[in-house]
N, C-alpha and C positions, 0 to 999 in steps of 0.2 A: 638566390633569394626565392621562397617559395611567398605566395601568397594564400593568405587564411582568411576563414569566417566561418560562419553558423550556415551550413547549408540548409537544403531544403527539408532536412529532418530535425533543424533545429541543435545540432551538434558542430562542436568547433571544431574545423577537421582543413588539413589544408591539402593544396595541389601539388603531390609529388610526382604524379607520374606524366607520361605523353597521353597525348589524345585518343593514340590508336591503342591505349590496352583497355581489350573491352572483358577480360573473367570478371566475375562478380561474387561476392561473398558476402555471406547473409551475418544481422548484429541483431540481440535481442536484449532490450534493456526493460526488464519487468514487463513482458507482453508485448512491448511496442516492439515491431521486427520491421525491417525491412533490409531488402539486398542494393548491393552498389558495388562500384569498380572500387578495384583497389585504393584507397588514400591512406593520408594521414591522419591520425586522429589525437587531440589532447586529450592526455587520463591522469587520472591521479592513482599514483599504485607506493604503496611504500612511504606513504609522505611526503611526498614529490611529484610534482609535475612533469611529462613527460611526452615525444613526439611516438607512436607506434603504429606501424600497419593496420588496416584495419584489418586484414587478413590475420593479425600476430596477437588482437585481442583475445586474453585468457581472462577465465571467471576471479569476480569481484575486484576486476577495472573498475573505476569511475571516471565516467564520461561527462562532459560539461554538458547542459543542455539549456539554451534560453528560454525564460518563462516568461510568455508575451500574455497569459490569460490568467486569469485568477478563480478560483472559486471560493473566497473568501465571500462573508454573508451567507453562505445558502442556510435554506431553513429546516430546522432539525423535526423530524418527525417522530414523535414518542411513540406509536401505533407501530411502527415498526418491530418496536419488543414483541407484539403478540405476534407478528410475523414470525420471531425468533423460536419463541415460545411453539408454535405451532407447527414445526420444521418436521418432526417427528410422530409418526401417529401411529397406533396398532390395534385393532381390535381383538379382543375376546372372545371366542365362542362360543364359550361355556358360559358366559355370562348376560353376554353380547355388548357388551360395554365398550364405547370408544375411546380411548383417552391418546393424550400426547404424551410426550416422557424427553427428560433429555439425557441422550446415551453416556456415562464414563462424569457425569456433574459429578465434582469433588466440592462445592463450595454450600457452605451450611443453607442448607434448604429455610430456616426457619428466618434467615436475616433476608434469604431471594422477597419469599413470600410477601414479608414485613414490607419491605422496599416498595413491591411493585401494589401491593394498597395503597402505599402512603405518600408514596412518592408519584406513583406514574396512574392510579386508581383503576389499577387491572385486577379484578376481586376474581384470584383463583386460588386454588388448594393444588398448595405443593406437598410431596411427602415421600420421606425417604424410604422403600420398601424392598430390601434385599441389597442388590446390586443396581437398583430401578432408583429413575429421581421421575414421579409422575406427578404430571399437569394437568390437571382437569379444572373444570368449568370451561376452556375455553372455546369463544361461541364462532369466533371467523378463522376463515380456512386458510390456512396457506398460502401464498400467492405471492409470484418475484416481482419484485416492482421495475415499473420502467420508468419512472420520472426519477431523474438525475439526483436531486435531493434526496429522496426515497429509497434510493441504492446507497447513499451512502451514509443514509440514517442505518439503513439494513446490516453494514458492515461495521458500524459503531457497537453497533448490540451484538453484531458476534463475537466480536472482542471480547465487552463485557462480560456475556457470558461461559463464550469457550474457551479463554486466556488471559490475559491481561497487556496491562500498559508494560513495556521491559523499563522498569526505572529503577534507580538505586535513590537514594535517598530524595524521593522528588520528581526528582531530574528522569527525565522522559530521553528515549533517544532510539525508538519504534516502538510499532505495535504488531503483536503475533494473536495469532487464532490457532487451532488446535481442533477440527470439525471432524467426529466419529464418520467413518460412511458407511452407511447399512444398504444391504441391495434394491431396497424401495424406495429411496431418496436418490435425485439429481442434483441436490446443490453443486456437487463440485463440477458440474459441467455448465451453471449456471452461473457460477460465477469465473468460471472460466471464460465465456463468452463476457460478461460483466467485464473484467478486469482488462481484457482486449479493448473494448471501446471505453474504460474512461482513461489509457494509454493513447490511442490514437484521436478521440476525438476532444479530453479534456486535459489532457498532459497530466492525469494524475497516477504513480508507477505505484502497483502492488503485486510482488512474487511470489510466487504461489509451485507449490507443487503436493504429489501424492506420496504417502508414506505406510512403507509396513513393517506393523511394531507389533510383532509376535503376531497374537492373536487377531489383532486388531490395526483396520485401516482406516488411516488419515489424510484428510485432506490442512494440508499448512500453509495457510497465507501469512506475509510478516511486508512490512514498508517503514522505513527511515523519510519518506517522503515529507518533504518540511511543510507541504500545504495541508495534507493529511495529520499530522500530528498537532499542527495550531490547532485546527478544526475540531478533532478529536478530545484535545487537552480540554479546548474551551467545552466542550460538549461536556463531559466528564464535570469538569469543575462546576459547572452550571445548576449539572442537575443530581449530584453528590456532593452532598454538604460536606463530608466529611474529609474531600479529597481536596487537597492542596497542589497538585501536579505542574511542575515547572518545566519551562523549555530553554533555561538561562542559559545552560553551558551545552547543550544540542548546538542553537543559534548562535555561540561566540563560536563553536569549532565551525559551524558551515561559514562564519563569516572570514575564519583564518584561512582555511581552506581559499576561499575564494580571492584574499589579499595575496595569499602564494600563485596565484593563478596572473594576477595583474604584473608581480613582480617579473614572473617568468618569462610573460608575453612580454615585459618591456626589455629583456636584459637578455633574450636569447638572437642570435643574431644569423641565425639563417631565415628568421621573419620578414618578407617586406614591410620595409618603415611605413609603406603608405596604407596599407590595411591594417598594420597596429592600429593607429589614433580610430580606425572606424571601427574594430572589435572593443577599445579600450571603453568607447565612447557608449558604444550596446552596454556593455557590464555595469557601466556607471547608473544606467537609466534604465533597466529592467533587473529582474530577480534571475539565478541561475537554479538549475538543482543540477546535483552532483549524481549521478544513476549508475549504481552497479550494474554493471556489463556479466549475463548467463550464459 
């Protein structure tokens, strides 16, 4: 009989081995890393529940993870968009003109524009010239924010802007970004660092990596993270009239998921009986998220 629970990283993981194996091997679940001795780990792989090494974890495992905190409430910061808006700057020589621009915009400049008078009462001139989407009038500078809320007002708008919600009719089930990188910009090392501590310090997973697509390099953030997508949807619906965005069937499959997870712990029988009823009893009275394993 092994015995199981949510160790100190918050993963449900049981005791397979003796006391004296001390190798260690490192797990990275969207930014949050850390090393440990070898154990057991619960994953969902294949539509199934299953015991594996943590040593034998391969990518896009998911790993249980209890959610003892919430950031549900925080407060949306619209100001955040001229943060987005401002990402980008270049000046002119010949001119001497400052402007910002947003690199690779495919989305009609004339509804952005509309929007952001009408909606969020950010009065600047967008305009599509060449291969260029330029932003001008605006008056504040760039700046990464550090208050928790403000981060993640910041990554709401990049979405908006540099990708979208991944939905099929509605129905939400992540969100991806798509961030040009030009050599006088560090965002991707900024939200590098970002995505690192609201991993460790607010449990919330977003993955991220760099990409090279011909000519052109990408920084791609994407997260299924179900606090992140409430948050997000509600933000969305809030402050676009026009969107309707559901998490109906997101939310029935993380809650099957999670009923396959109850079943398994009670019917697989190399579990001690006696940490069942205390793992069963955590699942009943807190939230889990399910975290692809990188």
């Amino acid at each position: 009989m092994f015995k199981f629970w949510f160790d100190e990283h918050h993963l449900l993981t049981l005791d397979i081995l003796d006391e004296g194996y001390s190798k260690e091997y490192s797990l990275c679940l969207s930014w949050y890393q850390f090393s440990s001795k070898d154990k057991g780990v619960l994953v969902y792989n294949k539509r199934a529940w299953r015991i594996v090494h943590l040593k034998e974890i391969s990518e896009w495992m998911q790993a249980c993870f209890l959610q003892e905190k919430s950031i549900e409430g925080i407060e949306f910061n619209v100001s955040m968009l001229e943060n987005v808006l401002a990402l980008f700057q270049w000046f002119n020589e010949e001119t001497w003109e400052k402007y910002h621009y947003l690199p690779f915009y495919s989305k009609s400049v004339e509804f952005l524009e509309n929007d952001l008078k009408n909606s969020f009462w950010i009065s600047v001139k967008v305009a599509k010239e060449a291969q260029w989407t330029f932003v001008r009038w605006i008056e504040k500078p760039y700046m990464f924010p550090d208050d928790f809320s403000d981060i993640m007002s910041l990554i709401f708008w990049l979405v908006v802007v540099y990708w979208k919600f991944d939905e099929k009719n509605w129905e939400v089930s992540a969100i991806k970004a798509h961030i040009p990188l030009v050599w006088w910009t560090h965002i991707d090392e900024e939200l590098d660092w970002c995505f690192r501590v609201l991993a460790e310090k607010y449990w919330v997973f977003i993955a991220a990596q760099r990409v090279q697509n011909w000519a052109k390099r990408v920084y791609q953030f994407s997260s299924n993270d179900r606090e992140v997508l409430k948050l997000f949807v509600g933000w969305m619906n809030t402050y676009f009239s026009e969107q309707n965005l559901k998490l109906e069937n997101y939310l029935k499959k993380q809650e099957e998921i999670k009923e396959q997870l109850v079943e398994y712990i009670k019917n697989e029988e190399s579990l001690d009986i006696e940490w069942k009823d205390e793992v069963l009893d955590l699942l009943n009275k807190h939230d889990v998220k399910f975290i692809k394993c990188l």
